[in-house]
Rosetta silent file (secondary structure, phi, psi, omega in degrees, C-alpha in Angstrom):
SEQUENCE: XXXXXXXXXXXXXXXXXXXXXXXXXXXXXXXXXXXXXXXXXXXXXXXXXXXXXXXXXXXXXXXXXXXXXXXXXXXXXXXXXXXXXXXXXXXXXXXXXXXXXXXXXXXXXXXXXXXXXXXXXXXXXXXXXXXXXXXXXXXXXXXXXXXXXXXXXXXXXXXXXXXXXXXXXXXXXXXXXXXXXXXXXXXXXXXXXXXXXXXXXXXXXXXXXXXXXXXXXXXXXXXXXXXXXXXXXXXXXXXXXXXXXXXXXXXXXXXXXXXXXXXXXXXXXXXXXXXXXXXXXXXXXXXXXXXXXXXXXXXXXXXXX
SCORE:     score description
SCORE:     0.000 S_00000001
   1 L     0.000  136.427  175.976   81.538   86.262   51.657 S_00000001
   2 E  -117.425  141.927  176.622   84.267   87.161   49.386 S_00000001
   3 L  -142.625   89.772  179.409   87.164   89.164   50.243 S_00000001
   4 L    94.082    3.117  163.515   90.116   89.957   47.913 S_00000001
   5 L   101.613   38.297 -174.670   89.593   86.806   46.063 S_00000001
   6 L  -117.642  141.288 -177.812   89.357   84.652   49.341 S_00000001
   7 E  -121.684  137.721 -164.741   86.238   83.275   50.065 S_00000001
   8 E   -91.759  133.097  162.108   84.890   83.138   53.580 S_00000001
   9 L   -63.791 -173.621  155.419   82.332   80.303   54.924 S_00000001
  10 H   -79.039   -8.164  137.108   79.673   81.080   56.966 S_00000001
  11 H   -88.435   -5.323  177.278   81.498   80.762   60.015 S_00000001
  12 H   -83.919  -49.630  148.295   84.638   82.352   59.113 S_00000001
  13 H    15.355  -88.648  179.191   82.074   85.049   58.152 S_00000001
  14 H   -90.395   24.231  135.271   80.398   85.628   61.585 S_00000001
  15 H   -72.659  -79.157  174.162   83.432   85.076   63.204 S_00000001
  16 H   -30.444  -35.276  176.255   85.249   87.636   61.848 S_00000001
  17 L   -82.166   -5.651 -171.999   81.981   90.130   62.260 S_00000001
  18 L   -81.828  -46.836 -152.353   82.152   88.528   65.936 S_00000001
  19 L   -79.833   -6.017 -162.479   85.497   89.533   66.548 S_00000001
  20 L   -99.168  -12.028  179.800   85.275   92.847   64.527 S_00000001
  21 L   -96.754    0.585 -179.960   82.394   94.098   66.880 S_00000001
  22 L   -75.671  -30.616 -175.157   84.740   93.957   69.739 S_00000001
  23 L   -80.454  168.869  161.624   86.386   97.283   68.642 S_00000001
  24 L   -74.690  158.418 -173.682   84.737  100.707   68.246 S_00000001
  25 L   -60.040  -16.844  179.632   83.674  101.805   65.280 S_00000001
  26 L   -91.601   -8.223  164.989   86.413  104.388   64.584 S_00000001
  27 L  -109.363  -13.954  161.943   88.946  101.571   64.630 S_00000001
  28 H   -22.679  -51.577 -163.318   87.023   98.685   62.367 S_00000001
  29 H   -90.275    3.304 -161.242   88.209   99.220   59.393 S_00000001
  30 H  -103.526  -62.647 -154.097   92.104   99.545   60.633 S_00000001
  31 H   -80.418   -0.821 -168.114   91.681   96.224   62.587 S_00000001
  32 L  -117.683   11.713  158.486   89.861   94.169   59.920 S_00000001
  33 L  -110.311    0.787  160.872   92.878   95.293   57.359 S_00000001
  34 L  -114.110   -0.275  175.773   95.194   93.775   59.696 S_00000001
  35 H   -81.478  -74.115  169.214   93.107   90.598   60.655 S_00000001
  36 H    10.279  -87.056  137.961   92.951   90.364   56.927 S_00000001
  37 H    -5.422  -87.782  174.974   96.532   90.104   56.525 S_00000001
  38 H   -52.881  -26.516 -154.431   96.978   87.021   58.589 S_00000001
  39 H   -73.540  -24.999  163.147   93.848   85.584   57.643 S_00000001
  40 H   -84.895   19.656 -166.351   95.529   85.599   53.952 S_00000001
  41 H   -74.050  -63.756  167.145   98.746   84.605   55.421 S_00000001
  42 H   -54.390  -42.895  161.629   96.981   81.333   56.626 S_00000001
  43 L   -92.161   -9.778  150.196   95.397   80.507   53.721 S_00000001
  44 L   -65.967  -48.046  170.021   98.273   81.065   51.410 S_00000001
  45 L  -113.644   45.831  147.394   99.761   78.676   53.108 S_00000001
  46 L  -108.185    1.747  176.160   97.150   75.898   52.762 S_00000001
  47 L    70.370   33.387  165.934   97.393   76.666   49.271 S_00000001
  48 L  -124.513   71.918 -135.753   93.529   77.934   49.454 S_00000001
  49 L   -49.820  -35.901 -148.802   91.255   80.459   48.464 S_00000001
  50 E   -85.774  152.219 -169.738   88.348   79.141   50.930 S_00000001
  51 E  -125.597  132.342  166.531   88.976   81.025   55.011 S_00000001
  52 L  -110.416  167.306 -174.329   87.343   78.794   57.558 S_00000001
  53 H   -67.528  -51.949  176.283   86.418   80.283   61.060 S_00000001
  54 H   -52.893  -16.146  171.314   89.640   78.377   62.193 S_00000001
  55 H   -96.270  -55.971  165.537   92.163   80.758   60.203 S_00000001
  56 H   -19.789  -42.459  176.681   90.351   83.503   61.710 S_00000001
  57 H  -114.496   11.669  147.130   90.442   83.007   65.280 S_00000001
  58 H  -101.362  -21.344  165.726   93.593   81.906   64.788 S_00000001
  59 H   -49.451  -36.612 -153.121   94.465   85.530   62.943 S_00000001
  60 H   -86.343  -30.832  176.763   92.901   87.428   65.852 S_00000001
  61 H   -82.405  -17.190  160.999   95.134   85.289   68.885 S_00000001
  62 H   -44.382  -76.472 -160.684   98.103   86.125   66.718 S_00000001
  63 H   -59.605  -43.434  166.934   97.308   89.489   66.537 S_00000001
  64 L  -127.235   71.534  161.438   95.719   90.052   69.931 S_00000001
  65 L   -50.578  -16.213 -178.593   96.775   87.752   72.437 S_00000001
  66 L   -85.065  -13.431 -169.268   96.135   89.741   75.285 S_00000001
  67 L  -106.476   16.318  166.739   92.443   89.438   74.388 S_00000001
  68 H   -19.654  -87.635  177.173   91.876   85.933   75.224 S_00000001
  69 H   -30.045  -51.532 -167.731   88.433   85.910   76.424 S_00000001
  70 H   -77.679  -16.025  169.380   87.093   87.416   73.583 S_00000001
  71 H   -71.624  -38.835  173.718   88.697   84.626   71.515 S_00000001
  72 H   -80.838   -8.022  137.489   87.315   81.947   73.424 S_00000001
  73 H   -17.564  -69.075 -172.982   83.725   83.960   73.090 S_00000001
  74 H   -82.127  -60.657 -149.851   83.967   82.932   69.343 S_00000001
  75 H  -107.455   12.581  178.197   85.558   79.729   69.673 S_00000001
  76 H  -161.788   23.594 -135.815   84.516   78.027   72.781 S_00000001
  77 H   -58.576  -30.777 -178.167   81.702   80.114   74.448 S_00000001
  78 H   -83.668   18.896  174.797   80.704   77.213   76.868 S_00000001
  79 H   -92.896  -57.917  172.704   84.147   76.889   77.707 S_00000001
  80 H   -28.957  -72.222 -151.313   83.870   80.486   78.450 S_00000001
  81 H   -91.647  -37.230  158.261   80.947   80.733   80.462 S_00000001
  82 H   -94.858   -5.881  118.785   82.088   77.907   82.788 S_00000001
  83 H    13.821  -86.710 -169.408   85.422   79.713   83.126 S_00000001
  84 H   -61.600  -40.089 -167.208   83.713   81.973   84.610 S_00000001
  85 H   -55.643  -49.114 -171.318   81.179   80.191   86.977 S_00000001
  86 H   -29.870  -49.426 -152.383   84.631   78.210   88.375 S_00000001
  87 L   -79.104    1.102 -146.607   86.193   81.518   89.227 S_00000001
  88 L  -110.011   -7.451  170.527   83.147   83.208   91.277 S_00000001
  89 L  -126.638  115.469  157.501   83.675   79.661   93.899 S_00000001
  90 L   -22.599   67.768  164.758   87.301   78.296   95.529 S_00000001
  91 L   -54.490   89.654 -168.099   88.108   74.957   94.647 S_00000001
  92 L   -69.980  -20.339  174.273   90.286   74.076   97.402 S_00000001
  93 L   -80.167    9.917 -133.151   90.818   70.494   96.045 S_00000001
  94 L   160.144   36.929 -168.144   91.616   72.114   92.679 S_00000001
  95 L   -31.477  123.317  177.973   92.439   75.132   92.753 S_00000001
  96 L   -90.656   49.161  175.502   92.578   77.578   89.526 S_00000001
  97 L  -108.230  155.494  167.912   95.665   78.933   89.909 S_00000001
  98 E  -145.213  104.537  172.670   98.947   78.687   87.852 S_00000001
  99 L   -80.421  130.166  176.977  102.640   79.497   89.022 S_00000001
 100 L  -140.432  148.282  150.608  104.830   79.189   86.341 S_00000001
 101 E  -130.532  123.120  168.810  108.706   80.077   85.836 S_00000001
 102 L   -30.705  119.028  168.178  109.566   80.492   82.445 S_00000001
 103 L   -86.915  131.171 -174.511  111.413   77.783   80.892 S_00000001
 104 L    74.625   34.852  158.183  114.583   78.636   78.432 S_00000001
 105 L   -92.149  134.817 -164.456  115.363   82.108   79.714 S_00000001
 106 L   -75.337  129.779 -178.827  118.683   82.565   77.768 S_00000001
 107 L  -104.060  113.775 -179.078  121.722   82.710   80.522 S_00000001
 108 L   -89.220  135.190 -171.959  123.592   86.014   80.866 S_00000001
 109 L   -72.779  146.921  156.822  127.401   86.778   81.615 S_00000001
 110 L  -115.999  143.823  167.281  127.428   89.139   84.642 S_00000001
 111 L   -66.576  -18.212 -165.575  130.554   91.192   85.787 S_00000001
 112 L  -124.743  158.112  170.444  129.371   90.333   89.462 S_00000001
 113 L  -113.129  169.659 -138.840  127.420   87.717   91.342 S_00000001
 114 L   -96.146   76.129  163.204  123.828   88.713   92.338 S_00000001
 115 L  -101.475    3.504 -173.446  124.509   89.436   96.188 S_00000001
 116 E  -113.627  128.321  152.039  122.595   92.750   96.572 S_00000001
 117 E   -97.986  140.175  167.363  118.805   91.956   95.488 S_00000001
 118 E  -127.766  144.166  163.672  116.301   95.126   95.200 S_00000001
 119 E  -126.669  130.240 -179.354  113.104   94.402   95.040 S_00000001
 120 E  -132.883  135.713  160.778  109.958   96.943   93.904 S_00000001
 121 E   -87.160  114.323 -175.979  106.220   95.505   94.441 S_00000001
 122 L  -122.125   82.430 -158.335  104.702   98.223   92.020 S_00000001
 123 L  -148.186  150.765  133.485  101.449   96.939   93.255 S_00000001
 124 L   -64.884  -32.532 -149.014   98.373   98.480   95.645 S_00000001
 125 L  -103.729   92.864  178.387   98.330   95.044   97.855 S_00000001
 126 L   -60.951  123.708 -168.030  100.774   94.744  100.045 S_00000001
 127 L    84.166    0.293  166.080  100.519   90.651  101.142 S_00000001
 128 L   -90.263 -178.217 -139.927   98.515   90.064   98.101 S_00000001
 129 H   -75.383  -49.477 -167.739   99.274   87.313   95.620 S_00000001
 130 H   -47.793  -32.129 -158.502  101.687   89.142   93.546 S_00000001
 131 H   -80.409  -54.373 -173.161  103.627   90.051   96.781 S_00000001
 132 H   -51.087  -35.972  177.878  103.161   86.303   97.886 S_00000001
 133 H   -84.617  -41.006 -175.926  105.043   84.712   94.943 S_00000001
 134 H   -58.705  -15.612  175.239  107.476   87.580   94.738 S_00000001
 135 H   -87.194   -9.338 -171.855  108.578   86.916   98.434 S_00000001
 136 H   -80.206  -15.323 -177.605  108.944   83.144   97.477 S_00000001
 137 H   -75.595  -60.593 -168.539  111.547   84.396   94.748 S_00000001
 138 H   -48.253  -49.828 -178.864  113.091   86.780   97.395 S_00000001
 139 H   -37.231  -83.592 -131.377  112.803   83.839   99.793 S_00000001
 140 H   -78.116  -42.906 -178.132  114.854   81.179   97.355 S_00000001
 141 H   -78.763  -40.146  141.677  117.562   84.034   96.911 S_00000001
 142 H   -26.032  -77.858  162.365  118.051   84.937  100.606 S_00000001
 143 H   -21.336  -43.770  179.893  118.694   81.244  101.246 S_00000001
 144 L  -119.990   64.257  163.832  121.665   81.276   99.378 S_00000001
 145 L    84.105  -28.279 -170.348  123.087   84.035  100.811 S_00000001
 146 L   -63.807  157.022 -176.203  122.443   87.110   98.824 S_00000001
 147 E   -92.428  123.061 -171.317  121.123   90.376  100.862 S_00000001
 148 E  -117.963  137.789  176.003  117.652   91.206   99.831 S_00000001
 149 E  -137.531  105.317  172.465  115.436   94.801  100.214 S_00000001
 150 E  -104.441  147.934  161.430  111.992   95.020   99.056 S_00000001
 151 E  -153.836  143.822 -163.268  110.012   98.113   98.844 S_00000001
 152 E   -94.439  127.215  139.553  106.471   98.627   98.306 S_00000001
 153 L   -11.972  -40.907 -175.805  104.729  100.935   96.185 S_00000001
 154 L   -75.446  -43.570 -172.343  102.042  101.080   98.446 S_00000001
 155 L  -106.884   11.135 -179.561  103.825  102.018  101.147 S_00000001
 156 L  -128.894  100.565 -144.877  105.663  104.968   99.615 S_00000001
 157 L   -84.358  123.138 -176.520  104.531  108.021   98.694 S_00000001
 158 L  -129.108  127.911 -156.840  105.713  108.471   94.906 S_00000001
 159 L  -114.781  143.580 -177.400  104.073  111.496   92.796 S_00000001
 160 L   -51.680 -167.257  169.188  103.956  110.813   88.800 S_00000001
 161 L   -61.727  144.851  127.951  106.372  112.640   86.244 S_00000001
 162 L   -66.168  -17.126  178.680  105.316  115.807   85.552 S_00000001
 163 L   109.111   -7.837 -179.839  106.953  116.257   82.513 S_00000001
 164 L   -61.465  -19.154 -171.623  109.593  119.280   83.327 S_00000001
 165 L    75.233   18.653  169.469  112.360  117.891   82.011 S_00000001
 166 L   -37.770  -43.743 -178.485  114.514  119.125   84.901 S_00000001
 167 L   -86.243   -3.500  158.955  116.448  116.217   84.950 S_00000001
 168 L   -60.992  -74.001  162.579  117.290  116.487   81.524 S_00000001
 169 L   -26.978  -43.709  148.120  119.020  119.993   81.998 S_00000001
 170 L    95.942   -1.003  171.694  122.076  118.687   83.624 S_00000001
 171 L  -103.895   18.160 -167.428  121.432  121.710   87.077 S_00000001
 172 L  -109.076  128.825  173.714  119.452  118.991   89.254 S_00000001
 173 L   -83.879  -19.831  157.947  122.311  117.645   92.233 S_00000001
 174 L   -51.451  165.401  152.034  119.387  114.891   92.096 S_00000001
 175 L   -79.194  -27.133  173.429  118.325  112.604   89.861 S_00000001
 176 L  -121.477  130.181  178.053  114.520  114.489   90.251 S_00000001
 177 L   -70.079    2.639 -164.816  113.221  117.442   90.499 S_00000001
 178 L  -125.255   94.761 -175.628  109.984  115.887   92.760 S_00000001
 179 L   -72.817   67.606  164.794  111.396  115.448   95.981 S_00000001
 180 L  -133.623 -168.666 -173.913  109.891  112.127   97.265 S_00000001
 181 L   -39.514  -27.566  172.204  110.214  108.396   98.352 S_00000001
 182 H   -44.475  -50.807  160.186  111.576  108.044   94.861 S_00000001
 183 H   -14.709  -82.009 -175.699  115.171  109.246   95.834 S_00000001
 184 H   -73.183  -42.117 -162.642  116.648  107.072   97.753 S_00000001
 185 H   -91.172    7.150  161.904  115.019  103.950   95.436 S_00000001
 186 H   -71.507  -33.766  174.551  116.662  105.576   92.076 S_00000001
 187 H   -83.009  -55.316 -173.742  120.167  104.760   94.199 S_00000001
 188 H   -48.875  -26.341 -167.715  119.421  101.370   95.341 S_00000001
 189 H   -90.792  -14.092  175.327  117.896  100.344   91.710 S_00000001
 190 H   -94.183  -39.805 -166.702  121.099  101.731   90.008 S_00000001
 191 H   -57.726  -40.969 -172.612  123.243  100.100   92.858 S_00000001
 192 L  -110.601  163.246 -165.097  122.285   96.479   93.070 S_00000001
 193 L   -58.232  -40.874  171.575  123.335   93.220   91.516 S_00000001
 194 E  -147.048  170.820 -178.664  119.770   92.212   90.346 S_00000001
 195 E  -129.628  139.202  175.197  116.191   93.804   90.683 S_00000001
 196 E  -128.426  122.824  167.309  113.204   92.062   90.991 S_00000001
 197 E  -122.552  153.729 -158.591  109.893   93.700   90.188 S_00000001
 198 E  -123.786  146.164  169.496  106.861   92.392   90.787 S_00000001
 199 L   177.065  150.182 -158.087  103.444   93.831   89.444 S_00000001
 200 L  -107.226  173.517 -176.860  100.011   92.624   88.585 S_00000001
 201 E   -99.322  105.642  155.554   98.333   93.035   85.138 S_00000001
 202 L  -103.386  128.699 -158.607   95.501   95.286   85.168 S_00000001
 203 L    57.743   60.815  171.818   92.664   95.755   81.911 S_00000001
 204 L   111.852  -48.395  169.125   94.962   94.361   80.090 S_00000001
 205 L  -138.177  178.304  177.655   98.210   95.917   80.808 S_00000001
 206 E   -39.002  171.074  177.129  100.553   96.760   83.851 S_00000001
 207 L   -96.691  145.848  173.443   98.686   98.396   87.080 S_00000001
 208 H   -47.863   -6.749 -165.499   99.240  102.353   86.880 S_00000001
 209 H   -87.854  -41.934  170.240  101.400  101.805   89.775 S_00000001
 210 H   -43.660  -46.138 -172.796  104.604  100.137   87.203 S_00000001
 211 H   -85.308  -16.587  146.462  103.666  103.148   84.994 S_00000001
 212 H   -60.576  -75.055  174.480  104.805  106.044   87.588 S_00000001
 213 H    -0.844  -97.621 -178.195  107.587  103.666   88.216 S_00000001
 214 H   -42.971  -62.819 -158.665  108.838  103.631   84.515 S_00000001
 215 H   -58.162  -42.416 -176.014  107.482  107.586   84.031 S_00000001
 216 H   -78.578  -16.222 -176.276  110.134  108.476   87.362 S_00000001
 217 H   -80.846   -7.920 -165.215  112.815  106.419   86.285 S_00000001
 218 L   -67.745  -34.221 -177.683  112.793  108.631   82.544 S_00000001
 219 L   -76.901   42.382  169.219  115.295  110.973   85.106 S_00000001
 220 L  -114.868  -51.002 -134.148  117.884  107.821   83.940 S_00000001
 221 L   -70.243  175.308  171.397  117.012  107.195   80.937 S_00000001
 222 L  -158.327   91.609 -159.752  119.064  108.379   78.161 S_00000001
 223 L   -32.096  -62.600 -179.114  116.911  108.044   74.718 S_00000001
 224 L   -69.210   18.128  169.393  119.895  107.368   72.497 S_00000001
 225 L    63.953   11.249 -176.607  121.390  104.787   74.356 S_00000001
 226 L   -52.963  -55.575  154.854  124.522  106.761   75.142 S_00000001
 227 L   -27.648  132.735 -179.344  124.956  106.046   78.815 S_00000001
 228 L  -118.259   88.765  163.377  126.715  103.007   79.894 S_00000001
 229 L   -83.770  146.848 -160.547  124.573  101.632   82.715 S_00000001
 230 L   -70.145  122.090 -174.675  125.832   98.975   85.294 S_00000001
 231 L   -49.746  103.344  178.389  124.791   96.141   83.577 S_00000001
 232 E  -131.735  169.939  140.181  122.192   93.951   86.049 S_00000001
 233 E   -24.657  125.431  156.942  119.975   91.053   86.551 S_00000001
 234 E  -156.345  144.914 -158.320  116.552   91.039   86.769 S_00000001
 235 E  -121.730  134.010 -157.158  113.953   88.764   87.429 S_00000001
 236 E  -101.704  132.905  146.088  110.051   89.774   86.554 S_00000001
 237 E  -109.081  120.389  167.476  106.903   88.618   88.715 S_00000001
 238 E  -127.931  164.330 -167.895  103.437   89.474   87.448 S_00000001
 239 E  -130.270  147.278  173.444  100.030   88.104   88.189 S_00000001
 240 L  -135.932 -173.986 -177.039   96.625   88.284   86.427 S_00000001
 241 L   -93.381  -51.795 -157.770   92.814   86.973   87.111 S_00000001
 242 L   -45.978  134.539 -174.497   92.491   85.121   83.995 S_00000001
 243 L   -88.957   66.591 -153.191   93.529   81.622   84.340 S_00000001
 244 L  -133.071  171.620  156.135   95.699   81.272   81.296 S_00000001
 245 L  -112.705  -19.869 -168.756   99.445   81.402   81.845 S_00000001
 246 L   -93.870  -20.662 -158.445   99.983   82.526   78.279 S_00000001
 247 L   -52.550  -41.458  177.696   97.403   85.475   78.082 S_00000001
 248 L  -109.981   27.249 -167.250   99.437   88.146   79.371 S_00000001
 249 H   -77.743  -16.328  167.867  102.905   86.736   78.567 S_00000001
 250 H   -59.572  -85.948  179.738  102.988   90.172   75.749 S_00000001
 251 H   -34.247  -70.990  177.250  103.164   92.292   78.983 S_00000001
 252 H   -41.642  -61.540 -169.411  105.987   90.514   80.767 S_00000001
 253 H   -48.528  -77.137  160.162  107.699   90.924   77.242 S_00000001
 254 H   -18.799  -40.232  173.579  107.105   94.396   77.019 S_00000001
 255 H   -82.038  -38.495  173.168  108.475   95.112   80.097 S_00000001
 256 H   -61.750    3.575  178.837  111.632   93.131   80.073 S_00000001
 257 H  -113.229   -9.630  170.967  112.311   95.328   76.973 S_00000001
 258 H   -78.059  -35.700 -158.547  111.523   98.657   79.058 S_00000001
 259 H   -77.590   -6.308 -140.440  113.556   97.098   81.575 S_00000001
 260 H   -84.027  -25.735 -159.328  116.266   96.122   79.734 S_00000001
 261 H   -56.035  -35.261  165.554  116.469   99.970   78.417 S_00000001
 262 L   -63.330    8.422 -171.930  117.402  100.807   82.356 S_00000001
 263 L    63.385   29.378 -167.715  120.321   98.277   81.937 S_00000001
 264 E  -120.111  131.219 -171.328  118.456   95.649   83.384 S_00000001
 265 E  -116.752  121.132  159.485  118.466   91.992   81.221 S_00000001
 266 E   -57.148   81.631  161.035  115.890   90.143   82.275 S_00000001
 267 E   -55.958  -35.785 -168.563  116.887   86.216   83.899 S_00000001
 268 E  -166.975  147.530  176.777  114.072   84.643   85.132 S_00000001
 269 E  -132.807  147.830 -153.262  110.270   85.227   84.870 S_00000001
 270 E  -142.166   97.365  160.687  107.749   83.926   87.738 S_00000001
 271 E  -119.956  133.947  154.511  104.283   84.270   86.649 S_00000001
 272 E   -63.052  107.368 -173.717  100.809   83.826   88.398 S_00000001
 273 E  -129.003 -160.852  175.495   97.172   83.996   87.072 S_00000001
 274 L    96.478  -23.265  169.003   93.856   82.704   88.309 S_00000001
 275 L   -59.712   45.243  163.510   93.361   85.478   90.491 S_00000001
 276 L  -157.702  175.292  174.015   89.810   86.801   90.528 S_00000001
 277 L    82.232 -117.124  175.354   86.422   86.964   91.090 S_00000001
 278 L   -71.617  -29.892  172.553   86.796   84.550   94.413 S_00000001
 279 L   -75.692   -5.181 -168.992   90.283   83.883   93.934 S_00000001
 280 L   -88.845  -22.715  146.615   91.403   87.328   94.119 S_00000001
 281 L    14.060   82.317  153.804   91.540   87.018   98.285 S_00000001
 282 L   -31.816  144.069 -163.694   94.971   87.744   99.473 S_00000001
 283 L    95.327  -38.847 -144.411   96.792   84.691  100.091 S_00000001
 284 H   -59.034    5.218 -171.919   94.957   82.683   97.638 S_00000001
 285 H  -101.623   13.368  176.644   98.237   81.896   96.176 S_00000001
 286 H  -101.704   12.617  163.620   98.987   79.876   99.184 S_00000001
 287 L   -64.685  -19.107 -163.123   96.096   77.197   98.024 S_00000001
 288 L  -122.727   74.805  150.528   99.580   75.949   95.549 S_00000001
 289 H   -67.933  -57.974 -159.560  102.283   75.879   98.204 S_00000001
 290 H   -66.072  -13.277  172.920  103.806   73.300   96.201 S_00000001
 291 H   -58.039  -49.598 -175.871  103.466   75.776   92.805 S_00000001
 292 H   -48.163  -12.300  178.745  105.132   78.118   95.267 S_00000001
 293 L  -110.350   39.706  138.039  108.550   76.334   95.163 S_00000001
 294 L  -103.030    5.816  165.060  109.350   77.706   91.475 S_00000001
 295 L   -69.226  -73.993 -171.536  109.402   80.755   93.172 S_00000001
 296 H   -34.175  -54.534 -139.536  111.946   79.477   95.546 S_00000001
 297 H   -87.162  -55.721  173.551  113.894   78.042   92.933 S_00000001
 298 H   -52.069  -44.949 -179.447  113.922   81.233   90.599 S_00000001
 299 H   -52.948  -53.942 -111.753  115.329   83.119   93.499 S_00000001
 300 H  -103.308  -30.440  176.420  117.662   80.638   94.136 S_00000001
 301 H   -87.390   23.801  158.244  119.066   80.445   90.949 S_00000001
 302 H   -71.587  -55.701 -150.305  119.227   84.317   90.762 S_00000001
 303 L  -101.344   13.026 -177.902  121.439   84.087   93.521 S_00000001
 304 L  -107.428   -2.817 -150.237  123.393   81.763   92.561 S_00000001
 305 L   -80.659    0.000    0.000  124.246   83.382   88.399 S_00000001
């Protein structure tokens, strides 16, 4: 195969036609002019005309990182497939889970120290794993004194945006024109020293429950950045099934740049995966109590900035 005066083997070939068959057909040709692009990125700098299956499916986890599984499809399928087998039984000596806190989050001046914590689970499962690591961060920050409030998603009745723009107008004595649980948690989340939200990654991206969240907080926002919001802390936990720690690490980023828009800079990140199939059990993150003290520890040094 030749493409642009690069010439593909016959595995860079069917890789690329592997990976190109993941999309629908009304997006091919858009995604195989930007796989392109790296794939001549890569080989420009080997100095080479020839594309091996290896700049490819290294083009596509540049490009899509979030799609793990289908890269290791093409590049590892028996890797894949017992991946999967692992997840559908518990290893209790071996668990497949992975708690991680980010290493080399960049340390931020605060006017204040972090003693009021808010917390939002923007989760269905109350006591499920996402909840479970996020109380070990609340946990580690408690300890050293700071005053902690979580409130659950779940447990709240919160109706999306609608879209009036009421809040906009500058006639609302609210912040919203949708008179629910929302209320009260726009003043605590403007109020306190740091926020911690917790939420798991579903298909891909956040669960729908983060995205009312973010759509009711837009009666904040202020598009042009005009507003001078009290500058806070905030530390993110999310959880996935896949057992990768890196897979969804695009999503945490994304949000810490939504969050940051809310005046919230982003300290410390606590993430969980491993969670499905058999693993998805509430509790199951208590198979790693000892993973479970980088919870502790992110909290603690929350409460200590």
């Amino acid at each position: 195969m030749e493409n642009n005066k690069h010439i593909f083997t016959k595995k860079a070939a069917d890789a690329l036609e592997k990976f190109l068959s993941f999309f629908p057909e009304i997006s091919k040709k858009f995604h195989e002019q930007r796989l392109m692009q790296i794939i001549r990125h890569y080989a420009g700098a080997d100095n080479t005309r020839e594309v091996t299956e290896d700049f490819v499916i290294k083009a596509f986890e540049f490009l899509y990182p979030t799609f793990g599984t289908f890269a290791l499809a093409v590049k590892d399928p028996a890797r894949l497939s017992a991946t999967i087998s692992a997840q559908k039984a518990v290893d209790q000596g071996n668990p497949l889970i992975h708690i991680t806190r980010w290493p080399n989050v960049p340390k931020i001046q605060f006017p204040t120290k972090a003693e009021d914590v808010f917390a939002f689970l923007a989760g269905p499962r109350a006591g499920g794993n996402t909840d479970y690591i996020m109380n070990g961060v609340l946990e580690g920050a408690r300890n050293q004194g700071a005053h902690v409030e979580k409130v659950q998603f779940s447990q709240r009745s919160i109706t999306p945006c609608t879209g009036c723009l009421a809040c906009k107008g500058g006639k609302l004595e609210t912040c919203c024109s949708i008179k629910d649980d929302m209320e009260p948690i726009y003043r605590r989340f403007q109020e306190c020293d740091a926020f911690v939200l917790g939420f798991p990654v579903y298909s891909g991206r956040e669960s729908s429950h983060l995205t009312v969240f973010f759509d009711r907080l837009f009666a904040l926002s202020d598009p042009w950045g005009q507003k001078q919001m009290k500058k806070r802390r905030g530390v993110i936990v999310a959880t996935w099934g896949w057992p990768s720690p890196e897979v969804y690490a695009p999503v945490v980023h994304n949000i810490a740049f939504i969050l940051r828009h809310f005046g919230v800079d982003t300290v410390e990140v606590v993430t969980g995966c491993g969670f499905w199939d058999a693993y998805y059990e509430k509790g199951t993150a208590g198979l790693v109590p000892e993973k479970i003290e980088v919870a502790h520890a992110a909290g603690k040094a929350l409460a200590l900035s």
